[in-house]
N, CA, C and O atoms as a Tripos MOL2 file, in Angstrom:
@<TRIPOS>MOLECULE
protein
  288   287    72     0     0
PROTEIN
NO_CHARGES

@<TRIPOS>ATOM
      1 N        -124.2470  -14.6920   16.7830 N.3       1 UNK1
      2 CA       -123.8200  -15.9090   17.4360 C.3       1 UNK1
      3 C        -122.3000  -15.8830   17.5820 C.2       1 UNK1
      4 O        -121.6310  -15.7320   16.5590 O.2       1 UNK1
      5 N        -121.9460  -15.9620   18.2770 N.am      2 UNK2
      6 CA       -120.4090  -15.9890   18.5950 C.3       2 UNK2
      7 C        -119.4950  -17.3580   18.1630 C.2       2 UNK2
      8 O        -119.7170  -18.3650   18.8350 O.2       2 UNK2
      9 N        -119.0760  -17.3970   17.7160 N.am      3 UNK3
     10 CA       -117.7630  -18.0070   17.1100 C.3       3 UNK3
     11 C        -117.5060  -19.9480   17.6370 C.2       3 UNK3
     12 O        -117.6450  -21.0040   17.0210 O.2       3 UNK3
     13 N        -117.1750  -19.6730   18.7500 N.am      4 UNK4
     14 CA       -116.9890  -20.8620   20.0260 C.3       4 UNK4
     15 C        -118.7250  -21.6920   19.8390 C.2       4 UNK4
     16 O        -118.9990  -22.8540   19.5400 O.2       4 UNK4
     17 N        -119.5640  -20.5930   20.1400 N.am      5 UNK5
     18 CA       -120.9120  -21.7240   19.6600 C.3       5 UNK5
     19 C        -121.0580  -22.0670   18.6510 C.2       5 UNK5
     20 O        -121.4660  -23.2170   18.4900 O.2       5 UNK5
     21 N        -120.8260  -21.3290   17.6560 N.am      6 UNK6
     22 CA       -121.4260  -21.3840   15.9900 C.3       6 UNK6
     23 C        -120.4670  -23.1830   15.5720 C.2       6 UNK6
     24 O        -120.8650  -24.1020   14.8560 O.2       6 UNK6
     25 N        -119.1890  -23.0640   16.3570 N.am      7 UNK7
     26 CA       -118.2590  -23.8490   15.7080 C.3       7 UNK7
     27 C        -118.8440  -24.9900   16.3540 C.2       7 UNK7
     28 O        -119.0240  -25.8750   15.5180 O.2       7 UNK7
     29 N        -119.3220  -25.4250   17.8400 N.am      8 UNK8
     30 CA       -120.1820  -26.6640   18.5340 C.3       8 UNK8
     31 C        -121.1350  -26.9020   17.7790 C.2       8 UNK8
     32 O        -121.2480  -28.0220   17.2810 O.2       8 UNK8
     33 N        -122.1250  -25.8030   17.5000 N.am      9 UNK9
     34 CA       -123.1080  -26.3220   16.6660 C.3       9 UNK9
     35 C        -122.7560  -27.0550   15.4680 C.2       9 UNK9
     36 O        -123.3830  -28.0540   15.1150 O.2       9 UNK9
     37 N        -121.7660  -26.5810   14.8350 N.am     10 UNK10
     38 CA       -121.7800  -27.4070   13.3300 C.3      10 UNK10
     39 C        -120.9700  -29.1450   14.1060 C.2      10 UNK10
     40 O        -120.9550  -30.2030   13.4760 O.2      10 UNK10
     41 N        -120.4680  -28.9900   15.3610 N.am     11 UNK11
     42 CA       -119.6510  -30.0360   15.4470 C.3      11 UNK11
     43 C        -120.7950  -31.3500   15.6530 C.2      11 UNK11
     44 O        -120.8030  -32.4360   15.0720 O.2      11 UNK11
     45 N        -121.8840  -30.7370   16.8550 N.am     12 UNK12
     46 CA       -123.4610  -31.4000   16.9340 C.3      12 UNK12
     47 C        -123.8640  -32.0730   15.7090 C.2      12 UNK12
     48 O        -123.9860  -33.2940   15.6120 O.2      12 UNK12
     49 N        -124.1220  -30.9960   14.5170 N.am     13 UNK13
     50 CA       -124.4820  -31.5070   13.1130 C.3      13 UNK13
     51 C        -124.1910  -32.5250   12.3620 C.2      13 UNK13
     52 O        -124.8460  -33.1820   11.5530 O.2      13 UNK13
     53 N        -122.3910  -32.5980   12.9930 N.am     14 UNK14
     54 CA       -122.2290  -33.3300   12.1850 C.3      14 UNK14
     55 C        -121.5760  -34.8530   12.6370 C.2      14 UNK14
     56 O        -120.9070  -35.7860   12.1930 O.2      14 UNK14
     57 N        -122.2990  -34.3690   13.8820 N.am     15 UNK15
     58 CA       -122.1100  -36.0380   15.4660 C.3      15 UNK15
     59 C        -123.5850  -36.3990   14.9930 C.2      15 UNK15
     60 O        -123.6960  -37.6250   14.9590 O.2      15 UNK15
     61 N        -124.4210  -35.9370   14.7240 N.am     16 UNK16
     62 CA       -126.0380  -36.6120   14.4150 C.3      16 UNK16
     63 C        -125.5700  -37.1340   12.9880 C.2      16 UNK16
     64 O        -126.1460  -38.2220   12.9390 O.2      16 UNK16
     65 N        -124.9500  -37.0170   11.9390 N.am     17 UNK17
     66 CA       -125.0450  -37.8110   10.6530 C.3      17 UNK17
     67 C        -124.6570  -39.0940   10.9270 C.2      17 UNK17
     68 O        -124.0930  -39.6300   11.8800 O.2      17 UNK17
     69 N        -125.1000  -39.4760    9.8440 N.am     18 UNK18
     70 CA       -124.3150  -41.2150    9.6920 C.3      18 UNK18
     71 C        -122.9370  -40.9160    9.8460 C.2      18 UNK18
     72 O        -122.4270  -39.7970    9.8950 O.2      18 UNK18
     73 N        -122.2380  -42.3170    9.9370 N.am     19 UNK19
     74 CA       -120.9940  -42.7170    9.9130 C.3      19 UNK19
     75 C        -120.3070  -41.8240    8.8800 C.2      19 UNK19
     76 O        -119.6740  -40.7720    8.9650 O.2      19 UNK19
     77 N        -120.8090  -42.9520    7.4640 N.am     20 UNK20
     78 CA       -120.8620  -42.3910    6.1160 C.3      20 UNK20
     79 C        -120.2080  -40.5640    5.7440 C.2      20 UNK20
     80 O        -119.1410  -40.0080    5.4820 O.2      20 UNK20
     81 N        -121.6830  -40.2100    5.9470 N.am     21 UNK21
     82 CA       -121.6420  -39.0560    5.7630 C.3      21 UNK21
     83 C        -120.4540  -37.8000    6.8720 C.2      21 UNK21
     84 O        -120.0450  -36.6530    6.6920 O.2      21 UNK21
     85 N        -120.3060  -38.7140    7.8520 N.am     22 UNK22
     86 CA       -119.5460  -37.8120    8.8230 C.3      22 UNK22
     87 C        -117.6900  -37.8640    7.8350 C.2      22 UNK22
     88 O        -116.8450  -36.9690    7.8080 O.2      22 UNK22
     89 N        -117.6390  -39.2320    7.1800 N.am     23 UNK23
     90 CA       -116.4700  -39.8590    6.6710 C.3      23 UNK23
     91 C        -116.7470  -38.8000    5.1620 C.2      23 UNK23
     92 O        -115.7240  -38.1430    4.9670 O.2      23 UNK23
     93 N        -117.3050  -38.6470    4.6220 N.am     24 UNK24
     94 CA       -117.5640  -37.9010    3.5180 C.3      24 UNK24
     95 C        -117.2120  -36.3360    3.7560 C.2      24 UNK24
     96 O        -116.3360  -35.8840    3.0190 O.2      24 UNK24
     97 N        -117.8220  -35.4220    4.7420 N.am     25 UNK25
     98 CA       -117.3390  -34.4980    5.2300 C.3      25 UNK25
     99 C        -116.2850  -34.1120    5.5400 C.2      25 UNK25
    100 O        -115.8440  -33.0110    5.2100 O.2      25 UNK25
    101 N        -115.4110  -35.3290    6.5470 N.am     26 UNK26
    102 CA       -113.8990  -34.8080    6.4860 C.3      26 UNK26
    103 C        -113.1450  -35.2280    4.8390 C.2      26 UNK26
    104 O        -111.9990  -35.0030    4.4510 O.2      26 UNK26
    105 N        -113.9990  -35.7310    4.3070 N.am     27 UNK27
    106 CA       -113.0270  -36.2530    2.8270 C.3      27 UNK27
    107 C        -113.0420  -34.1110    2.0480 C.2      27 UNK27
    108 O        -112.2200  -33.4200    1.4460 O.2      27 UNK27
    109 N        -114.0160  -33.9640    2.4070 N.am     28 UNK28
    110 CA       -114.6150  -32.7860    1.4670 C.3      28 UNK28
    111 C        -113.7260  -31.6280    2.1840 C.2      28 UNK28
    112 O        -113.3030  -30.6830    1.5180 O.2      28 UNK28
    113 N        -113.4520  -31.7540    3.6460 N.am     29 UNK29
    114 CA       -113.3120  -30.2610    4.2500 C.3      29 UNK29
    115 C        -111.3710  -31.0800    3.7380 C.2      29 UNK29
    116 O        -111.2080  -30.5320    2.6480 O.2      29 UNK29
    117 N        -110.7920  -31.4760    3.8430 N.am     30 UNK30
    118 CA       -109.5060  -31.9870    3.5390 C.3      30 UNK30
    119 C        -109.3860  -31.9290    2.0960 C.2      30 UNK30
    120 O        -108.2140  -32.1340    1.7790 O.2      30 UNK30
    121 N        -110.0150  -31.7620    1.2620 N.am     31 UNK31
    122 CA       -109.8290  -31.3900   -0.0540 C.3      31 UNK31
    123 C        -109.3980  -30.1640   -0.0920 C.2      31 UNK31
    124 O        -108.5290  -29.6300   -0.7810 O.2      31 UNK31
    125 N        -110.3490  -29.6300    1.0130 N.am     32 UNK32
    126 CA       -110.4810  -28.0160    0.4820 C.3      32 UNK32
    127 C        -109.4290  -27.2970    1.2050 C.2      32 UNK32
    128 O        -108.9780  -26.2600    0.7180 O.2      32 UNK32
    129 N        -108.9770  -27.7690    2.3670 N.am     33 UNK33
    130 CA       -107.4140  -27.4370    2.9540 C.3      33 UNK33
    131 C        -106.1350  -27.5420    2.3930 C.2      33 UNK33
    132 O        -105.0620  -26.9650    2.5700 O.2      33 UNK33
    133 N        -106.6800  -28.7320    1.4300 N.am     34 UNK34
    134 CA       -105.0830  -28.8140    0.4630 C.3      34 UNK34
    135 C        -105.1960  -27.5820   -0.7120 C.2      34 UNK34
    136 O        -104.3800  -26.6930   -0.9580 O.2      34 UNK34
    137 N        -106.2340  -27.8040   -1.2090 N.am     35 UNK35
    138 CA       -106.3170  -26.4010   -2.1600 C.3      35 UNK35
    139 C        -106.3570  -24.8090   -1.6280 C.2      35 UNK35
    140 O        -105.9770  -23.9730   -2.4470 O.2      35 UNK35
    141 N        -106.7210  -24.4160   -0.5280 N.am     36 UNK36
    142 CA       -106.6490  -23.2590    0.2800 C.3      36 UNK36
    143 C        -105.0950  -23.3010    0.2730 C.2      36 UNK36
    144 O        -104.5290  -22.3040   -0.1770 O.2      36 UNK36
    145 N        -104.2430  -24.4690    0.7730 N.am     37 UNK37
    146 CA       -102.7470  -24.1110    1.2940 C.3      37 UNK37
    147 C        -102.2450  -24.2170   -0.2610 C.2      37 UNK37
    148 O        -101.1460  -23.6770   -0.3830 O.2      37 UNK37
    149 N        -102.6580  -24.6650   -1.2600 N.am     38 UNK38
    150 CA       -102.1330  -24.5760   -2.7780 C.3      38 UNK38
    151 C        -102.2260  -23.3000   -3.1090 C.2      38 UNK38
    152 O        -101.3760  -22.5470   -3.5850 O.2      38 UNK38
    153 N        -102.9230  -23.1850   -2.9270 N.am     39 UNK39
    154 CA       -103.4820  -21.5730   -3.6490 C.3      39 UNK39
    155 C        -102.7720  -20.4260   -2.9450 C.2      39 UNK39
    156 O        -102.0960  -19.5700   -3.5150 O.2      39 UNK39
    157 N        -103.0050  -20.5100   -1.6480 N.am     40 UNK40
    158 CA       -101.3900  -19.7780   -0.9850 C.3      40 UNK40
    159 C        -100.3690  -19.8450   -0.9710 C.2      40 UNK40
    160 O         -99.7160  -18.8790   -0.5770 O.2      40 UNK40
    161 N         -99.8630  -20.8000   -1.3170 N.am     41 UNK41
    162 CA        -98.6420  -20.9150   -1.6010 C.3      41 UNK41
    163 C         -98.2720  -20.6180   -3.3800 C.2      41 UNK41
    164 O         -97.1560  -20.4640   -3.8760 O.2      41 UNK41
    165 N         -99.0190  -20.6120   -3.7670 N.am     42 UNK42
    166 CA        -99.2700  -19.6910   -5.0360 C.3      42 UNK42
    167 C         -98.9290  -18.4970   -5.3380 C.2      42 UNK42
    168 O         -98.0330  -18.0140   -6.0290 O.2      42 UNK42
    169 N        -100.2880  -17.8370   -4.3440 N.am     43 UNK43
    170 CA        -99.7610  -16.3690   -3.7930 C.3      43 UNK43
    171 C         -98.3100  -15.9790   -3.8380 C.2      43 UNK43
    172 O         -97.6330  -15.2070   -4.5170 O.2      43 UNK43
    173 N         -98.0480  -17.0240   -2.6040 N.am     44 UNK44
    174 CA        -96.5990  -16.4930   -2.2440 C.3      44 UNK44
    175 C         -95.8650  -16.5330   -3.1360 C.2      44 UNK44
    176 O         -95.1350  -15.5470   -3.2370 O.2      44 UNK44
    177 N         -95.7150  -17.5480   -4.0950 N.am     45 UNK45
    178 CA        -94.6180  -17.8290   -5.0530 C.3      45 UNK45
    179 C         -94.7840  -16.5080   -6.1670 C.2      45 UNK45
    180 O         -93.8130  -15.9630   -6.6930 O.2      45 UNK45
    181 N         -96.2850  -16.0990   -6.4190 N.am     46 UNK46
    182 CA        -96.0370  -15.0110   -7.5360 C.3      46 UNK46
    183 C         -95.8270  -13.7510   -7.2070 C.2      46 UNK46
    184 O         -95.7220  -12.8360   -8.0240 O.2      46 UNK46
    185 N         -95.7110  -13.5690   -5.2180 N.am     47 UNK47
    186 CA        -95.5090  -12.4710   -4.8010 C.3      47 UNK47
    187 C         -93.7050  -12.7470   -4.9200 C.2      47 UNK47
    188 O         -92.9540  -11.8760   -5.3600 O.2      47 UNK47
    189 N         -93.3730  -13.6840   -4.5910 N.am     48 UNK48
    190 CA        -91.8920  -13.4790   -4.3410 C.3      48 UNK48
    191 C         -90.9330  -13.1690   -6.0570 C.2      48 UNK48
    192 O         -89.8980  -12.5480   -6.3000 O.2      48 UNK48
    193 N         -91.8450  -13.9050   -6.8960 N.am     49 UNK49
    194 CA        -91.5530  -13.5030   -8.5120 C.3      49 UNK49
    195 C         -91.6290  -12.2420   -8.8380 C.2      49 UNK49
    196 O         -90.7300  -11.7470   -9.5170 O.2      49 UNK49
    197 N         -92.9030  -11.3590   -8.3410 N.am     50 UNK50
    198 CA        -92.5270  -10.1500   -8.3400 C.3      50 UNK50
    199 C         -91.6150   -9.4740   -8.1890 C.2      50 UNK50
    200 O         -90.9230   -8.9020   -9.0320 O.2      50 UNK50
    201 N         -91.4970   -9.5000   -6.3710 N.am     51 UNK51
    202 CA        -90.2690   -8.9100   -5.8110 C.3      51 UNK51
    203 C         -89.3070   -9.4520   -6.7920 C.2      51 UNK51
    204 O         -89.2760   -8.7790   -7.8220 O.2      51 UNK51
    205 N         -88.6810  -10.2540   -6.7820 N.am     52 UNK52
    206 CA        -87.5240  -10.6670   -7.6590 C.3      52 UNK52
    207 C         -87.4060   -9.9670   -9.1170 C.2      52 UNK52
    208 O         -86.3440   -9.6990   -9.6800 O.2      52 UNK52
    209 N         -88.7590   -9.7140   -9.6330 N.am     53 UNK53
    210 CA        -88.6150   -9.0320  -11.1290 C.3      53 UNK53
    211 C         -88.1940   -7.3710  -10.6010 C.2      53 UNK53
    212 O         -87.2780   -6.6540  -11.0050 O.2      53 UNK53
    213 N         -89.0890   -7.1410   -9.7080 N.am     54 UNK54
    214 CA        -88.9360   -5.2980   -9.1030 C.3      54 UNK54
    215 C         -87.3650   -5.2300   -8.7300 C.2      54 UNK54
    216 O         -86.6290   -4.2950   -9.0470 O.2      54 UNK54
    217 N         -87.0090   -6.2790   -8.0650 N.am     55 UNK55
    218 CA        -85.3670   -6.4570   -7.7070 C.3      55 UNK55
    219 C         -85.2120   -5.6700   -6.4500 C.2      55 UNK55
    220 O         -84.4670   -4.7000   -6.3100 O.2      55 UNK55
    221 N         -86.1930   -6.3200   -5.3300 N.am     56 UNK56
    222 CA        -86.5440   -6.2410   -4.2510 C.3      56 UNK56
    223 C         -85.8500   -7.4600   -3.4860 C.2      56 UNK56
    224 O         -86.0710   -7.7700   -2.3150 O.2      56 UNK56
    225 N         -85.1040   -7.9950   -4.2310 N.am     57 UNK57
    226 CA        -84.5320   -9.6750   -3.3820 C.3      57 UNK57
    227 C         -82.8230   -9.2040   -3.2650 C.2      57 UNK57
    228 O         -82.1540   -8.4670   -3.9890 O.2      57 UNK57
    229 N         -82.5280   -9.8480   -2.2360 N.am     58 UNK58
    230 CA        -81.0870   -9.8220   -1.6670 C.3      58 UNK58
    231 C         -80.3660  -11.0810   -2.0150 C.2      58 UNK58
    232 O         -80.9810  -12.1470   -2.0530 O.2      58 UNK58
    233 N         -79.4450  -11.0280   -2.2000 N.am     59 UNK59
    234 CA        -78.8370  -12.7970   -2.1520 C.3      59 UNK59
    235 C         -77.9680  -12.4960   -0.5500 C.2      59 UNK59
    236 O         -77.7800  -11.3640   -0.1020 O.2      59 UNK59
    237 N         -77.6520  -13.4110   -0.0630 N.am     60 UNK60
    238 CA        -76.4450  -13.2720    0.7990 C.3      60 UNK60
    239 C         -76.2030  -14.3510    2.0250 C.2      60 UNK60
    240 O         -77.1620  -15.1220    2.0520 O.2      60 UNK60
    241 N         -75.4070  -14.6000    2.8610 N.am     61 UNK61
    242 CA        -75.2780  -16.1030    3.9240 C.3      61 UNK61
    243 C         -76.6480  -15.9060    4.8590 C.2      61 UNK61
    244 O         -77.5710  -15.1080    4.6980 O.2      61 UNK61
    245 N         -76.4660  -16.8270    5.8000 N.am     62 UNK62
    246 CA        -77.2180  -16.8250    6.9530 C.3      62 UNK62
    247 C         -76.9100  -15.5590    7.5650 C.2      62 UNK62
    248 O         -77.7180  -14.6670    7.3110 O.2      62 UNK62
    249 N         -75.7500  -15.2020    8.4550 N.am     63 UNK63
    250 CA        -75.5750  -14.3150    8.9330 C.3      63 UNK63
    251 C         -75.6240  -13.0030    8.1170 C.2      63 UNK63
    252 O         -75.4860  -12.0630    8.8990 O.2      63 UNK63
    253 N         -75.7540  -12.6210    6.9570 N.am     64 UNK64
    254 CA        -76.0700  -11.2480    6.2890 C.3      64 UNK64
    255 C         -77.5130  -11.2850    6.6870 C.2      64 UNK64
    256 O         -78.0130  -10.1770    6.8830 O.2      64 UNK64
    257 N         -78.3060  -12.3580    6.8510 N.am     65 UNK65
    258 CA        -79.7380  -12.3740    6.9910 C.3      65 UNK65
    259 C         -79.9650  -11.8350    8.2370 C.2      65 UNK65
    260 O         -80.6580  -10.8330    8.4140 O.2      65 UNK65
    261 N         -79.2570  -12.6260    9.3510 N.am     66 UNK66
    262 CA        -79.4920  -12.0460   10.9290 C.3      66 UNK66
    263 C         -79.2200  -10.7780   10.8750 C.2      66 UNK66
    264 O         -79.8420   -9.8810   11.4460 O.2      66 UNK66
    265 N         -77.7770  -10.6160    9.8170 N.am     67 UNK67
    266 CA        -77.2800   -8.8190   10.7460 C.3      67 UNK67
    267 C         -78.0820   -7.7220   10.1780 C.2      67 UNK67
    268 O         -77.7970   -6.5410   10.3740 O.2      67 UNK67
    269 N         -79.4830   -8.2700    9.1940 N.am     68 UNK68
    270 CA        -80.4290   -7.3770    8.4890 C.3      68 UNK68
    271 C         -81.7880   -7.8510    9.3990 C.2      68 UNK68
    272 O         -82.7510   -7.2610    8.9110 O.2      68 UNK68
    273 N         -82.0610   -8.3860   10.1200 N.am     69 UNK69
    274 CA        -82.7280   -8.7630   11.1590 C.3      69 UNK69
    275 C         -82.4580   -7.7490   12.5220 C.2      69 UNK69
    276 O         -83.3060   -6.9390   12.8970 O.2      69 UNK69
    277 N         -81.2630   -7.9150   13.1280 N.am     70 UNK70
    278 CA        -81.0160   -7.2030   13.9160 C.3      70 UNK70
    279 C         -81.0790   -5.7760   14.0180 C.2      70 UNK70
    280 O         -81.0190   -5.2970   15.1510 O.2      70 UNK70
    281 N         -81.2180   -4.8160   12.7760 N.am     71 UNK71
    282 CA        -81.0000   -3.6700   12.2110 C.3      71 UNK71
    283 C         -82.6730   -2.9750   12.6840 C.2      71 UNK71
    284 O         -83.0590   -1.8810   13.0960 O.2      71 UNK71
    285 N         -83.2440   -4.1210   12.3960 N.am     72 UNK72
    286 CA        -84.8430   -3.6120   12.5270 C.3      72 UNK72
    287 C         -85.2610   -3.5170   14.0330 C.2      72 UNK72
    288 O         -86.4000   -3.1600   14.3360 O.2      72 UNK72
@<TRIPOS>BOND
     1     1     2 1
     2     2     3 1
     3     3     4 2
     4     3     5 am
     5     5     6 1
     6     6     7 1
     7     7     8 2
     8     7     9 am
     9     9    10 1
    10    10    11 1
    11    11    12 2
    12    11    13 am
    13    13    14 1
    14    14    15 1
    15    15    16 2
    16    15    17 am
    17    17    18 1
    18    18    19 1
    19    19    20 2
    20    19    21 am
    21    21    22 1
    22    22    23 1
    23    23    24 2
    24    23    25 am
    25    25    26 1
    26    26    27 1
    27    27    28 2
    28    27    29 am
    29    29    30 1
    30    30    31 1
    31    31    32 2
    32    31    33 am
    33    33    34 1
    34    34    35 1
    35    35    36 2
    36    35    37 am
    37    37    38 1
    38    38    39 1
    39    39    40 2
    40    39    41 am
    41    41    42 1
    42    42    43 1
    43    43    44 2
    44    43    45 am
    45    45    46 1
    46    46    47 1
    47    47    48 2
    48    47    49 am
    49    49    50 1
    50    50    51 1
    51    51    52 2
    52    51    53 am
    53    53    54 1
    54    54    55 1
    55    55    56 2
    56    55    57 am
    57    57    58 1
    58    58    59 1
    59    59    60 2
    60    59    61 am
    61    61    62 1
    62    62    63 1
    63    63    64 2
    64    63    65 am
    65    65    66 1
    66    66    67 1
    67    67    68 2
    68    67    69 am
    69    69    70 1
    70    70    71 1
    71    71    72 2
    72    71    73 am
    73    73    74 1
    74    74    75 1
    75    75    76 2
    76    75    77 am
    77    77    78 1
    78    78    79 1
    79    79    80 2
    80    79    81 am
    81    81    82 1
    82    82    83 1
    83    83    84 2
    84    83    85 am
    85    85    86 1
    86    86    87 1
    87    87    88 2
    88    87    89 am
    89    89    90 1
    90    90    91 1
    91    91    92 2
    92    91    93 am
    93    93    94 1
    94    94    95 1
    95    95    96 2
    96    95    97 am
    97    97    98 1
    98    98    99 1
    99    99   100 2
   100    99   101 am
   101   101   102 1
   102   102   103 1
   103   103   104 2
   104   103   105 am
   105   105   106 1
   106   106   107 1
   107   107   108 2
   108   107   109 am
   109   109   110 1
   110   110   111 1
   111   111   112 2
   112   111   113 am
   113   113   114 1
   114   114   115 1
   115   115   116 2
   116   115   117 am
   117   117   118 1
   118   118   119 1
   119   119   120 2
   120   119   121 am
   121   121   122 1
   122   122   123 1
   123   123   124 2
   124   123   125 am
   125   125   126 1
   126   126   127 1
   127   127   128 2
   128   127   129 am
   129   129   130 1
   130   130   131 1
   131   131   132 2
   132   131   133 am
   133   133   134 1
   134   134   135 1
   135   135   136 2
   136   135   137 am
   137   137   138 1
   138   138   139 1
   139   139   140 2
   140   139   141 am
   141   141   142 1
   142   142   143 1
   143   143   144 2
   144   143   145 am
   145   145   146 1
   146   146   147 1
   147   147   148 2
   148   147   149 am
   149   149   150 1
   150   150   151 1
   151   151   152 2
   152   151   153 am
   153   153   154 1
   154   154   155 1
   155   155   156 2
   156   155   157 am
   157   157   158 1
   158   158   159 1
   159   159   160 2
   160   159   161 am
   161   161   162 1
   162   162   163 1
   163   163   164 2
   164   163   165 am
   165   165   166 1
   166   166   167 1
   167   167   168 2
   168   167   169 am
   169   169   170 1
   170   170   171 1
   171   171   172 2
   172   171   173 am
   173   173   174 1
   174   174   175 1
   175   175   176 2
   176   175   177 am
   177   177   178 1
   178   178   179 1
   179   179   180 2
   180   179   181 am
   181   181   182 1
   182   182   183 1
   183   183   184 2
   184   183   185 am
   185   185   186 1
   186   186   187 1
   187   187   188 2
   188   187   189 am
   189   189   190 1
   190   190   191 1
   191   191   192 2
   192   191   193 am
   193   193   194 1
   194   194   195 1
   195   195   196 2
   196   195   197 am
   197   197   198 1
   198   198   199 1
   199   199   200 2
   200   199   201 am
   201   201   202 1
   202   202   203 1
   203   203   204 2
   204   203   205 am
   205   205   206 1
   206   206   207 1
   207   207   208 2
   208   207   209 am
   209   209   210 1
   210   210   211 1
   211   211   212 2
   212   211   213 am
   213   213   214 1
   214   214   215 1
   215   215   216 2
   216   215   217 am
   217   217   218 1
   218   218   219 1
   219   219   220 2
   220   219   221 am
   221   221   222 1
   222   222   223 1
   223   223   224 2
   224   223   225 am
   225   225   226 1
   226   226   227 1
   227   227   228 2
   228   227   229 am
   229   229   230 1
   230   230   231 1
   231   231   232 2
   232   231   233 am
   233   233   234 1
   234   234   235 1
   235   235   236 2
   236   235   237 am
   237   237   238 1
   238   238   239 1
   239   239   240 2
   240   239   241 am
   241   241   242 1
   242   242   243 1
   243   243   244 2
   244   243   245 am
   245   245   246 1
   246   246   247 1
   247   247   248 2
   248   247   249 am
   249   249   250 1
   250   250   251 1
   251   251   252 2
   252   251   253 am
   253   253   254 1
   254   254   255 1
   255   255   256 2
   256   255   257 am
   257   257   258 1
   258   258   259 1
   259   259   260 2
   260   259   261 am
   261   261   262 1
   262   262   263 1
   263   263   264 2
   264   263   265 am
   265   265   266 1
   266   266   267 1
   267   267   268 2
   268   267   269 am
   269   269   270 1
   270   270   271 1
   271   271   272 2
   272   271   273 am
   273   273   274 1
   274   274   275 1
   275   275   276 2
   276   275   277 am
   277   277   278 1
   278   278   279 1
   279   279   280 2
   280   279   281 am
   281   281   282 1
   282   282   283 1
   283   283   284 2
   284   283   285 am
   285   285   286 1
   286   286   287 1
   287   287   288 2
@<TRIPOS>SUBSTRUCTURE
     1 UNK1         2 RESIDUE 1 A UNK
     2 UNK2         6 RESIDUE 1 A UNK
     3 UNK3        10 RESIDUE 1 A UNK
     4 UNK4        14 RESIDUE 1 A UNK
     5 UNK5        18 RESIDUE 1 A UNK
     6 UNK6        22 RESIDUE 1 A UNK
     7 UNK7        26 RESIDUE 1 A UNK
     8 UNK8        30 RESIDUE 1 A UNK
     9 UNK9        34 RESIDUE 1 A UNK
    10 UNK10       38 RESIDUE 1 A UNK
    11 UNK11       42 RESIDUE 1 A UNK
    12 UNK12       46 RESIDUE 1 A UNK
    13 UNK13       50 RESIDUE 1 A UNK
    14 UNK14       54 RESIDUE 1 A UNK
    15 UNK15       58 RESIDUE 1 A UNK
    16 UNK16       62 RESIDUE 1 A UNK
    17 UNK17       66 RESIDUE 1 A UNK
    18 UNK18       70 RESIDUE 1 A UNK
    19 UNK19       74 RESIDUE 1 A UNK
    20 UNK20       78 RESIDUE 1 A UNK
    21 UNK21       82 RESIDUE 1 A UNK
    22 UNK22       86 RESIDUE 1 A UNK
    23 UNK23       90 RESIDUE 1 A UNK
    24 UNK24       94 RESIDUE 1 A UNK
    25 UNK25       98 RESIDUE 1 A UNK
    26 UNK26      102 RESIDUE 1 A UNK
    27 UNK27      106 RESIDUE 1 A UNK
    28 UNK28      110 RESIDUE 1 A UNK
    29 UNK29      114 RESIDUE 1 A UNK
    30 UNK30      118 RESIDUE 1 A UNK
    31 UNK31      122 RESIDUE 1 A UNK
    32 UNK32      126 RESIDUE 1 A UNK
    33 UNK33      130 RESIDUE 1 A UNK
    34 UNK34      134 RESIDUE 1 A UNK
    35 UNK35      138 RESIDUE 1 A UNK
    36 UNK36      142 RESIDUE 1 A UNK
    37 UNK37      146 RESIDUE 1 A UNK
    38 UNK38      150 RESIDUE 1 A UNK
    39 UNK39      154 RESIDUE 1 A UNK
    40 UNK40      158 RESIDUE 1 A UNK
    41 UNK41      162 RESIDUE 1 A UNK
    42 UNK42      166 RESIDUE 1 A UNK
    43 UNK43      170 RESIDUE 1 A UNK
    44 UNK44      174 RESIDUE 1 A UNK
    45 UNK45      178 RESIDUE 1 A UNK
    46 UNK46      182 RESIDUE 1 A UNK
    47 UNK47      186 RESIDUE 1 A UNK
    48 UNK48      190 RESIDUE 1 A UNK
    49 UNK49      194 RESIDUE 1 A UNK
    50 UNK50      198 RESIDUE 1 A UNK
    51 UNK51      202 RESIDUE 1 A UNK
    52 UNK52      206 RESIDUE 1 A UNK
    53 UNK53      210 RESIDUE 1 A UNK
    54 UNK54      214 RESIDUE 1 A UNK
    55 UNK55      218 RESIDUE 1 A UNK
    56 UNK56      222 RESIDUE 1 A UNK
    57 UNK57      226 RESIDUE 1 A UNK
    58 UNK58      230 RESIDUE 1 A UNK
    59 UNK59      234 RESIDUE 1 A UNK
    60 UNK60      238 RESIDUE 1 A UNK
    61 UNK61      242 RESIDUE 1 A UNK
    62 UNK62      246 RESIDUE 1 A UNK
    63 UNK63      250 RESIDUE 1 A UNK
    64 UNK64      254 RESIDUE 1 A UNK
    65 UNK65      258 RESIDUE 1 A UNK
    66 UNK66      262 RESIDUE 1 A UNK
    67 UNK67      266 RESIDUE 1 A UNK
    68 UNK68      270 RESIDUE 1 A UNK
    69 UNK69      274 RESIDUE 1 A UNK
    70 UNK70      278 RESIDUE 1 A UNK
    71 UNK71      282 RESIDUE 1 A UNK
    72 UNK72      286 RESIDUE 1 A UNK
């Protein structure tokens, strides 16, 4: 089933529930977006702790940032 339908169908599913239950669903899928973006941003923070312990991090201005931007 391809992607674009699979995603109508669940949208159908969940246009036939009650009110209720349609209000319950976005409570549940919005839980789980804040914890997905928690949990990544998690990630990131213990990836960037890494780097920082390996001593993979730079300090330096804005422009040391661009002119190491531009290089690439």
């Amino acid at each position: 089933m391809e992607t674009p339908t699979l995603i109508n169908d669940i949208l159908q599913q969940i246009a036939d529930l009650t009110v209720e239950d349609q209000v319950l669903i976005t409570e549940i899928l919005n839980r789980r977006m804040v914890e997905l973006k928690r949990n990544q941003l998690l990630a990131r923070v213990k990836e960037a702790e890494a780097n920082y312990q390996a001593g993979r991090v730079q300090a330096g201005s804005v422009a040391d940032l661009m002119q190491l931007t531009d290089d690439d």
